[in-house]
N, C-alpha and C positions, 0 to 999 in steps of 0.2 A: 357139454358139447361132445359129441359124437363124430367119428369123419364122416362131411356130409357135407349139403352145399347149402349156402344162406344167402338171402336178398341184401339190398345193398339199407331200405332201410332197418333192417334186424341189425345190420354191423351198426348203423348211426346209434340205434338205442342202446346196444350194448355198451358202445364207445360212452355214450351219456349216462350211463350209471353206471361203470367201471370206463375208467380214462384211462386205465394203467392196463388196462386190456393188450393181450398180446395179437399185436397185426404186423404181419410179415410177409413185406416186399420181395418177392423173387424175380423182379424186374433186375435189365444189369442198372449199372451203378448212373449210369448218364439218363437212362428212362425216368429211374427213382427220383434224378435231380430235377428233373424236369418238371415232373408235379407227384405229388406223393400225400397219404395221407399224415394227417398230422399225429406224432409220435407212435408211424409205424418203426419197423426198423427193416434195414434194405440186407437181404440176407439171397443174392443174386445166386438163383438157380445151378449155376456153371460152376461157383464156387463152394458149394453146399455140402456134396458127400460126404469129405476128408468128416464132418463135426458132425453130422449126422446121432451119429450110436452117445455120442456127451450130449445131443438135443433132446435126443429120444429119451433118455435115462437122466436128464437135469431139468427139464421144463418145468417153468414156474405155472404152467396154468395150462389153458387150453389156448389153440392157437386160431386165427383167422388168416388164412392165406393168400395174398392179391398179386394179383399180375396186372399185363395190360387189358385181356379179353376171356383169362381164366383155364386155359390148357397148363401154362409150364405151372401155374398153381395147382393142379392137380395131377402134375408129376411130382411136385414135392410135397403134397399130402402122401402119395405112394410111398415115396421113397422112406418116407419119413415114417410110414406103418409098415414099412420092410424093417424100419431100423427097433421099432417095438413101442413106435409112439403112435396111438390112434386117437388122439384127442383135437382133432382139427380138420376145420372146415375151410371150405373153399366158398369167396367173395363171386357169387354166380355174375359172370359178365366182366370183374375185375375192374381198373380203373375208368374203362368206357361208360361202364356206367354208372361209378361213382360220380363222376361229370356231368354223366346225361342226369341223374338225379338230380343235381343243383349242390351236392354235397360238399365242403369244404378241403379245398388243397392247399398243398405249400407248393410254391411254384417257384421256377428258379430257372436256369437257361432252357429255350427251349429245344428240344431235338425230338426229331420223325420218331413214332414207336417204334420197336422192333420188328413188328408184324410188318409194318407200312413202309419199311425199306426191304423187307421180303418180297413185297407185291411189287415193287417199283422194279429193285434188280431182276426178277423173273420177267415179271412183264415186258423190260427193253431187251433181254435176254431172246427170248421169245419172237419180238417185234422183228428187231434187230434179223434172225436170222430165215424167219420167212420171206423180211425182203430181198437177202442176201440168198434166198433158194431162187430165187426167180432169174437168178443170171446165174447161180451155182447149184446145182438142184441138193448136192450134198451135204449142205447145210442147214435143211431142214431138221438131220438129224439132232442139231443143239437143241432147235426146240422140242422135238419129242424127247431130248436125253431130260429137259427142264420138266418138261410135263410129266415125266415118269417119274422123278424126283419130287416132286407136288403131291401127288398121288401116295407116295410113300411117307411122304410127311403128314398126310393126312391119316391115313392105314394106321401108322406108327404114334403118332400125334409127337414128333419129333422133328424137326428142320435142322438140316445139316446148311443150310444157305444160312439160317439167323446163329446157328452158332460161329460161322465164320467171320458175318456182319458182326456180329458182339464184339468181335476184337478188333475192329477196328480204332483206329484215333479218334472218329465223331463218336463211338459209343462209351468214350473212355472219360469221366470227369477231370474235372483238374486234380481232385482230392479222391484218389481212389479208396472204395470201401475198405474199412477195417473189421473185415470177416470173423477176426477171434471175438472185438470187441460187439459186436452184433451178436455170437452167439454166447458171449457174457450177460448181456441185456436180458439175453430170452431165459437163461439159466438161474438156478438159485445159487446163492454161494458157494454154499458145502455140496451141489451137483446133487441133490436129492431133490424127485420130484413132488408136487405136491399133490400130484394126483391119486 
């Protein structure tokens, strides 16, 4: 496997003739909880960099990378061939359409995607201050400040709104991730790769 992007059913059959396939969640840790595939490992975008250069240089294999709709998964294929690992591909669509396939989750409390409280906050953001221009005309300004920020996260493929939402309390599980032991999973023992 090559960096590159794969259909949702190429992961199913890979998954069914290697189980022990490496699929990795860069959802945060409350999305993961929420539905995830089964024996991926939740290895949250946000908290990623610090291990990087031990992932890049320890990989047990080639990697499949999921998110909720498949952008912050292909920030951490990047990151991840900055750090000198090019052996991983991106879940095209990520859990949307793991779902929409019919394909098998673990499910568990449920919480808004990260994306889907992006839209909401903007959206009432937005709402909000057009109708607040109509008796204050200088309030309009929020919403073009939102709409500019939107555009930029698009340009960028980065949100500075969902990484503020990630930290919040709703995005937070009871059992927060354990980052080292997630990239122990993905790693060989002795940190040599197989590749």
């Amino acid at each position: 496997m090559t960096s590159s992007n794969t259909d949702v059913p190429s992961v199913r059959a890979l998954l069914e003739q290697d189980p022990d396939a490496l699929v990795v969640d860069v959802r945060t840790p409350a999305e993961y909880e929420s539905s995830h595939i089964d024996g991926s490992v939740n290895l949250p975008l946000g908290q990623a960099d610090p291990h990087l250069e031990h992932l890049a240089a320890g990989a047990r294999g080639p990697m499949v990378l999921v998110c909720q709709a498949g952008p912050r998964a292909e920030q951490f294929r990047d990151r991840l061939a900055g750090a000198g690992f090019a052996d991983a591909s991106v879940m095209t669509g990520g859990m949307n359409a793991w779902e929409a396939d019919g394909a098998p989750v673990v499910r568990g409390k449920e919480r808004w995607a990260l994306e889907r409280q992006v839209r909401l906050v903007a959206g009432s953001i937005v709402l909000v201050s057009v109708l607040l221009s109509l008796v204050w005309q200088p309030a309009v300004w929020v919403a073009a400040f939102i709409g500019a920020g939107l555009t930029f996260a698009a340009v960028t493929n980065t949100c500075g709104m969902a990484m503020a939402l990630s930290k919040l309390p709703y995005n937070q599980p009871r059992n927060a991730v354990d980052v080292e032991a997630s990239v122990a999973r993905l790693t060989t023992a002795d940190g040599s790769s197989r590749r």
